[in-house]
PABA-439814 format. One record per residue: x, y, z of N, C-alpha, C in turn; residue number from 1. Coordinates in Angstrom, 1 decimal, padded with zeros to 4 digits. Layout:
N
     n.c1     n.c2     n.c3    ca.c1    ca.c2    ca.c3     c.c1     c.c2     c.c3   num
        X        Y        Z        X        Y        Z        X        Y        Z   NUM
...
This chain:
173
     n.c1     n.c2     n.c3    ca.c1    ca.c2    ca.c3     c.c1     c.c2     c.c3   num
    018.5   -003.0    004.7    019.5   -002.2    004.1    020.2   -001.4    005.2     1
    021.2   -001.1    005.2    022.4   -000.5    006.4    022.3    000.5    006.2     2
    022.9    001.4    007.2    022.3    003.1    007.8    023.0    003.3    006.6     3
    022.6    004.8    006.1    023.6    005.4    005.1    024.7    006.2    005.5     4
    025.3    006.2    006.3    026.4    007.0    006.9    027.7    007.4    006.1     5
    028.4    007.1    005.2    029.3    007.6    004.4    028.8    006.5    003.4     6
    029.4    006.8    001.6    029.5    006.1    000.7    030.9    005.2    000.7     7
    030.9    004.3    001.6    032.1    003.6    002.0    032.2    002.3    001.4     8
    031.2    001.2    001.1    031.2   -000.1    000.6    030.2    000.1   -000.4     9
    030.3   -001.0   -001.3    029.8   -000.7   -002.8    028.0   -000.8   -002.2    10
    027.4   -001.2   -001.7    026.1   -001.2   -001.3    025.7    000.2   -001.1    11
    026.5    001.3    000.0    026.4    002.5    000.2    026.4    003.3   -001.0    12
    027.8    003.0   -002.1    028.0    003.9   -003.0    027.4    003.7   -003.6    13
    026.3    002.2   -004.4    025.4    001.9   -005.0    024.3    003.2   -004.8    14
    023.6    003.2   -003.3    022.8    004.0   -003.5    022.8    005.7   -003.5    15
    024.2    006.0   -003.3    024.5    007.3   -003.1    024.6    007.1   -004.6    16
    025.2    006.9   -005.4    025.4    006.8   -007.2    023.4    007.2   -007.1    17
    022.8    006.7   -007.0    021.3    006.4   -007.3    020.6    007.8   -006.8    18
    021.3    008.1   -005.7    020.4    009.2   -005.1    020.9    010.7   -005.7    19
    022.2    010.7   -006.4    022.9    011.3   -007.3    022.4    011.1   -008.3    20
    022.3    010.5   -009.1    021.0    010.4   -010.2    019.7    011.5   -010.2    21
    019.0    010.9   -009.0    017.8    011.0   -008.7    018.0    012.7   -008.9    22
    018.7    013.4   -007.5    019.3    014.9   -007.7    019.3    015.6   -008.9    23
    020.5    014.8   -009.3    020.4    015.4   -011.2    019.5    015.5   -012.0    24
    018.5    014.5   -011.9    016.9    015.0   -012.5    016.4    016.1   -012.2    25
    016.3    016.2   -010.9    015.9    017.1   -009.7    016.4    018.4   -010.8    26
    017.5    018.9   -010.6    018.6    020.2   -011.0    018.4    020.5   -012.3    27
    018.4    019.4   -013.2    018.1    020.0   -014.9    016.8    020.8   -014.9    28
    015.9    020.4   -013.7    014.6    021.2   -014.0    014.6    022.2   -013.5    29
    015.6    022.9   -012.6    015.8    024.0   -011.9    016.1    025.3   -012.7    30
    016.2    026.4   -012.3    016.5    027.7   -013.2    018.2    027.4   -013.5    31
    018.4    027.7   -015.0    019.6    028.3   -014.9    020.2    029.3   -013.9    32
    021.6    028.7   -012.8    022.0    029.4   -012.2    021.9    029.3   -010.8    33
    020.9    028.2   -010.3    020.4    027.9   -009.2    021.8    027.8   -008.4    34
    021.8    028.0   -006.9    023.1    027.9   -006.1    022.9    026.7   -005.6    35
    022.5    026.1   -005.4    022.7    024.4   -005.3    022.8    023.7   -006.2    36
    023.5    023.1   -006.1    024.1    021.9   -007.1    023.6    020.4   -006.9    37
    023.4    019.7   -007.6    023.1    018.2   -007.9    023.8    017.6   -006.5    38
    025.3    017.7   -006.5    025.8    017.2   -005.8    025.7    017.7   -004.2    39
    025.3    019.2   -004.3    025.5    019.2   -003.2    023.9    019.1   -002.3    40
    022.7    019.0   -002.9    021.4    018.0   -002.8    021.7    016.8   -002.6    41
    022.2    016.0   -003.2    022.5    014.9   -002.6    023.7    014.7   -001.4    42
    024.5    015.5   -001.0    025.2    015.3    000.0    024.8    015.7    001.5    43
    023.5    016.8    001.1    022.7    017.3    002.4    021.7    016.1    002.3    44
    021.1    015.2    001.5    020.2    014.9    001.1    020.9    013.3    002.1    45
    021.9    012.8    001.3    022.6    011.6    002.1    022.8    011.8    003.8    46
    023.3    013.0    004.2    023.6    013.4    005.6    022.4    013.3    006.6    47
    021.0    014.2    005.9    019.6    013.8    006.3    019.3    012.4    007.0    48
    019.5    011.6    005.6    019.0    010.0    005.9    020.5    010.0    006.8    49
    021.5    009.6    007.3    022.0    009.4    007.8    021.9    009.5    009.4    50
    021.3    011.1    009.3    020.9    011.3    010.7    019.4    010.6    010.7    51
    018.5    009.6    010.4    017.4    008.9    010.3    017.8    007.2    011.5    52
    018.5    008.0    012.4    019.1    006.4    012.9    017.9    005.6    013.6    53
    016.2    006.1    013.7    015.3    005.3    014.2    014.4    005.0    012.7    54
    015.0    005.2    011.6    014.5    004.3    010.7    015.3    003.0    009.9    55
    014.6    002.1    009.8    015.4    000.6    009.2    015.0    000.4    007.6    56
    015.8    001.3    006.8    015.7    000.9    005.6    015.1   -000.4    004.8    57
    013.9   -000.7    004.6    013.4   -001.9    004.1    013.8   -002.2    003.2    58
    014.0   -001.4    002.0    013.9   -001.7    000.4    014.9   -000.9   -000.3    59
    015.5   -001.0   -001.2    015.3    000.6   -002.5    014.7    001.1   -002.6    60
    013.5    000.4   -002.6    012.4    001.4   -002.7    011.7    002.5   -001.8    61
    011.9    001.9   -000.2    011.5    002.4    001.2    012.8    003.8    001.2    62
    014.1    003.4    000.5    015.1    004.8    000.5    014.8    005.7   -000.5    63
    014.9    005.1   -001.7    014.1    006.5   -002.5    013.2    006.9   -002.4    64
    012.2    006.3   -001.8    010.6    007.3   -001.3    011.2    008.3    000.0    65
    011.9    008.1    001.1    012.6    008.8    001.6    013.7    009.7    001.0    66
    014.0    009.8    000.1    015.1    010.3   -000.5    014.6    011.1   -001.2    67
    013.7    011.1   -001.6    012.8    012.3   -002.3    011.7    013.3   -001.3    68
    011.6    012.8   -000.1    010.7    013.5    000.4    011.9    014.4    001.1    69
    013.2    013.9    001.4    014.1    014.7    002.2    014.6    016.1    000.7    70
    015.0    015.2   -000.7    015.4    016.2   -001.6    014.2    017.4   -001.3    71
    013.1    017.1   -001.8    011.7    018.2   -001.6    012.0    018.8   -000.4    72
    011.8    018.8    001.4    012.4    019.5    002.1    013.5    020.6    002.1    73
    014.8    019.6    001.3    015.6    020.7    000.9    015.6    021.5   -000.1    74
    015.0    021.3   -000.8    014.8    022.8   -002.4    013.6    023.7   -001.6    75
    012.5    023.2   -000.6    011.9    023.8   -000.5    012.6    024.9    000.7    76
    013.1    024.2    001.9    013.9    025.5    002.6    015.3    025.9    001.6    77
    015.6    025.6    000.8    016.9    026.3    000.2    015.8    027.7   -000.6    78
    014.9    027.2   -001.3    014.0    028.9   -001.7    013.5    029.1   -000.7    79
    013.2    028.9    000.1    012.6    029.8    001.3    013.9    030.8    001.9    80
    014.9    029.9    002.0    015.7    030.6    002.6    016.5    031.6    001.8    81
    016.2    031.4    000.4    016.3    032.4   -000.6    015.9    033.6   -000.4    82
    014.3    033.5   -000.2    013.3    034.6   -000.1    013.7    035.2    001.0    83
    013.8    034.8    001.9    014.6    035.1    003.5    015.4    036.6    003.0    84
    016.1    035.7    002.2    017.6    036.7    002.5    017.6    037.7    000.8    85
    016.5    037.6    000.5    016.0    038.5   -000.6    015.0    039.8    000.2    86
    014.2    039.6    001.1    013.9    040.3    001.9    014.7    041.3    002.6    87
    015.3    040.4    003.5    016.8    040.9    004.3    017.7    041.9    003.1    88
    018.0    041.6    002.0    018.9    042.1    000.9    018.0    043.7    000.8    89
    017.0    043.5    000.8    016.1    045.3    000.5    016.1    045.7    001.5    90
    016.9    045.8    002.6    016.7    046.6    003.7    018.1    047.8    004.0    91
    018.9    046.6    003.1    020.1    047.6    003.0    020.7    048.2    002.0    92
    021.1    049.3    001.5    021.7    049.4    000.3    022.0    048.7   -000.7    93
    021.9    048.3   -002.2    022.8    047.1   -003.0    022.6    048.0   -004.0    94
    023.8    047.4   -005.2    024.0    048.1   -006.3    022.8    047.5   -006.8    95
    022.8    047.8   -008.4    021.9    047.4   -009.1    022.0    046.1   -009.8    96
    023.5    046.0   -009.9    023.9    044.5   -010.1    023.8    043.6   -008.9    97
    024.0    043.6   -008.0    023.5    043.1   -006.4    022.4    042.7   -006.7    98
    021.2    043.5   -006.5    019.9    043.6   -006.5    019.5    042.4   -007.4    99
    020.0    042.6   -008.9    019.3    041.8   -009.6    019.7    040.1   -009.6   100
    021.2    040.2   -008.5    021.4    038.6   -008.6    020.8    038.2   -007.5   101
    020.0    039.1   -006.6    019.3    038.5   -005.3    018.0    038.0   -005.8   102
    017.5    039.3   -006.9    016.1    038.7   -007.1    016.1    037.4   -008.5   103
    017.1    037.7   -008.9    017.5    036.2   -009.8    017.2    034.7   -009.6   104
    017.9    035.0   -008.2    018.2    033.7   -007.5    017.0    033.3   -006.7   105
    016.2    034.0   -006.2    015.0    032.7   -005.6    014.3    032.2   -006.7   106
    014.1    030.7   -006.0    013.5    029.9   -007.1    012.1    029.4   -006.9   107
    011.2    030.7   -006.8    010.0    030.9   -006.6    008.9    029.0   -007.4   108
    009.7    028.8   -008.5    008.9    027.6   -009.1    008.7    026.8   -008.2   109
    009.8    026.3   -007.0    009.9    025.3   -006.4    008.7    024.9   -004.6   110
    008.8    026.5   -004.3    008.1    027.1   -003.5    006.2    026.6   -004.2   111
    006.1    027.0   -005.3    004.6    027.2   -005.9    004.6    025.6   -006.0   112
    005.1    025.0   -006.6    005.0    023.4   -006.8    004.6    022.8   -005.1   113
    005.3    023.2   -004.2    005.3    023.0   -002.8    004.4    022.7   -002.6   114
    003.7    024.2   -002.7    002.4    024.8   -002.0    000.8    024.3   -003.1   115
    001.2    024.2   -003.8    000.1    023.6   -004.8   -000.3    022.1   -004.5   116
    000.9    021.4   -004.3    001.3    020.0   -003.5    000.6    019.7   -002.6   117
    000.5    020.7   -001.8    000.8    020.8    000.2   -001.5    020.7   -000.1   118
   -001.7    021.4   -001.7   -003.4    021.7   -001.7   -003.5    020.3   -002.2   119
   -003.0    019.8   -003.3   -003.2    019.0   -003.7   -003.5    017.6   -003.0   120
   -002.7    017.2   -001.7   -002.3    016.4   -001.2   -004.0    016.2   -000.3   121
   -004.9    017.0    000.0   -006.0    016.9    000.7   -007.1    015.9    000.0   122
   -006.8    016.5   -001.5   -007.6    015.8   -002.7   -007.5    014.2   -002.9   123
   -006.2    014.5   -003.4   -005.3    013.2   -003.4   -004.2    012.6   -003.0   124
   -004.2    012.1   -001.5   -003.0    011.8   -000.9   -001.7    010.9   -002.2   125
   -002.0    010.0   -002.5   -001.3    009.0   -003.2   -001.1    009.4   -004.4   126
   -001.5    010.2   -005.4   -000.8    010.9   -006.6   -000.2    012.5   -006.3   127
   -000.6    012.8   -005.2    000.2    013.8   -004.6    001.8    012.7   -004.3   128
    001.6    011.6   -003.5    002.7    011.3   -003.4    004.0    011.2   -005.0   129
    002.9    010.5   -005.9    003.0    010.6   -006.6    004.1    011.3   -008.0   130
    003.7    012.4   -007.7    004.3    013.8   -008.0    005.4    014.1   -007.3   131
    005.3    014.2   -006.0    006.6    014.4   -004.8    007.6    013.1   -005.3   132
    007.7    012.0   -005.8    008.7    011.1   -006.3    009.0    011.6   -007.7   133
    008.6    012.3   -008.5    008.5    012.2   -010.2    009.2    013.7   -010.0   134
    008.6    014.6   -009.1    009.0    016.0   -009.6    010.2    016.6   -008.3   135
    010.0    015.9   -007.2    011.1    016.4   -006.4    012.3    014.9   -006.4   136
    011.9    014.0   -006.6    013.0    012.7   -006.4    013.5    012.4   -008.0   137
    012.6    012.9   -009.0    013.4    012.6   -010.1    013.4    011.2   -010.7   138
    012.7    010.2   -010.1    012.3    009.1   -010.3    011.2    008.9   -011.5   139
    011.6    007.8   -012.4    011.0    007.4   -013.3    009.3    006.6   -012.9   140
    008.7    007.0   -013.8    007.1    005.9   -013.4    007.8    004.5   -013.4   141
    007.9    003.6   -013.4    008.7    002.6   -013.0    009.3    002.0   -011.4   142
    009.9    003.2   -011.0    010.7    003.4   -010.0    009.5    003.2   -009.0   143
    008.4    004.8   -009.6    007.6    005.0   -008.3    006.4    004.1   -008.0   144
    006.6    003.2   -009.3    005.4    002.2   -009.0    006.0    000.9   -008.0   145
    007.4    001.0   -008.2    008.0    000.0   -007.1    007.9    000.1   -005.7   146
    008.3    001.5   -005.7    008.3    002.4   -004.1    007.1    002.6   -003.9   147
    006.2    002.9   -004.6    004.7    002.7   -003.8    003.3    001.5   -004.0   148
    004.7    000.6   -004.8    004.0   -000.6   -004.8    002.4   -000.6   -005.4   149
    002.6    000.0   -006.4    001.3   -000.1   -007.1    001.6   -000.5   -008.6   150
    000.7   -000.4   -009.2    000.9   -000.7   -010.8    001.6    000.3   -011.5   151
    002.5    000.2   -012.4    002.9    001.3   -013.5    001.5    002.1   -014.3   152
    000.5    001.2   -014.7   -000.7    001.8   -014.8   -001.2    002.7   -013.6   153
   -001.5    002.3   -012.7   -002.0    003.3   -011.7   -001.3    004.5   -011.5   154
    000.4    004.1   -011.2    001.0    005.4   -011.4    000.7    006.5   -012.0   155
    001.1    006.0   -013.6    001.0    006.5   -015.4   -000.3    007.4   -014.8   156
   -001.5    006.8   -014.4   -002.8    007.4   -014.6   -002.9    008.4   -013.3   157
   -002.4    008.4   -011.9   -002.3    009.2   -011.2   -001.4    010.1   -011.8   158
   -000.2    010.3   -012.1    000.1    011.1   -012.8   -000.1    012.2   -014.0   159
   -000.8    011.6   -014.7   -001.7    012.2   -015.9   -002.6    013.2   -014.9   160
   -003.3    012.6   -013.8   -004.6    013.3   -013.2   -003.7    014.9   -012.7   161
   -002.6    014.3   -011.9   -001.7    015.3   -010.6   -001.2    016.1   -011.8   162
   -001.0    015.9   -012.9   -000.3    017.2   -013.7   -001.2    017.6   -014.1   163
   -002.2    017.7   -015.0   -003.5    018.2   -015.2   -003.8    019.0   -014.0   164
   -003.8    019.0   -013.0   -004.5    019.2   -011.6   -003.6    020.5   -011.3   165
   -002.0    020.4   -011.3   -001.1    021.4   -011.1   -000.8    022.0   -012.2   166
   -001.0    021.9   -013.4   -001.4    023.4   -014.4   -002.2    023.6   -014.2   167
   -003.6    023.4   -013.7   -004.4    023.7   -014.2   -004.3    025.2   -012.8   168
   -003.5    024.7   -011.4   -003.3    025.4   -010.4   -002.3    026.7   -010.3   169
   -001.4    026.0   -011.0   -000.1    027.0   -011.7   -000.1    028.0   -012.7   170
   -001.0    027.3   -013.8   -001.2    028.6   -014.5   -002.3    029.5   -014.2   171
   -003.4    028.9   -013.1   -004.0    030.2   -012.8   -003.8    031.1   -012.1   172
   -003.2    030.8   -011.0   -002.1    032.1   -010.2   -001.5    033.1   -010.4   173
């Protein structure tokens, strides 16, 4: 597959359409109000893999398993850098309306999914992957059983385990 450097020939736009998709899954799950947008996750998300010029795209599948570990990257520093500048915001004066669109806006879910992940992943490397394609790439069981080349059963059933596993982590916190 050819570097992804602009959406220029239908092969490129094919997969930018796809990684746009993928995004959009991504964002419906996000808070009402989130300051990133679908599109603009996929356009930091495309620019990423672009700058990837010592990797050689194998598959569809070899780009959406990278195209979700880059989306994840990005939602994780876009709330961190939330929190950042929610910290930074209490040090100076703000109205009350101020105040509440600072603390509005970090998207602490995305942060906890992260970091529950980052535990999870010691347990079980491969349905941790698992999860990082379904809940940060937006990819269907199908998809991720392509990209990680395993059965849709195995998927289905790692899946079942990795969400059990993160309520069970999430809601006790």
């Amino acid at each position: 597959m050819p570097q992804p450097a602009a959406p220029s020939d239908a092969l490129n736009q094919s997969l930018y359409d796809e990684l746009h998709r993928c995004a959009a899954a991504q964002m419906r799950k996000e808070n009402a109000g989130h300051t990133l947008s679908a599109t603009a996750l996929t356009h930091e998300a495309w620019l990423r893999m672009a700058d990837q010029t010592r990797t050689a795209w194998q598959s569809r599948s070899h780009f959406l398993g990278v195209a979700a570990l880059m989306m994840r990257r990005i939602l994780v520093n876009h709330a961190l850098a939330k929190q950042a500048a929610k910290r930074e915001a209490l040090l100076v004066p703000l109205t009350l309306t101020e105040a509440q669109q600072v603390a509005g806006s970090v998207d602490a879910d995305v942060l906890r999914v992260h970091e529950a992940l980052l535990a999870f992943e010691q347990q079980d490397a491969r349905a941790a992957k698992v999860v990082e394609l379904k809940f940060f790439g937006g990819l269907e069981l199908e998809e991720i059983a392509e990209v990680l080349e395993l059965s849709r059963t195995t998927v289905k059933r790692d899946w079942a385990l990795a969400r059990a596993w993160l309520h069970r982590e999430l809601t006790a916190a």
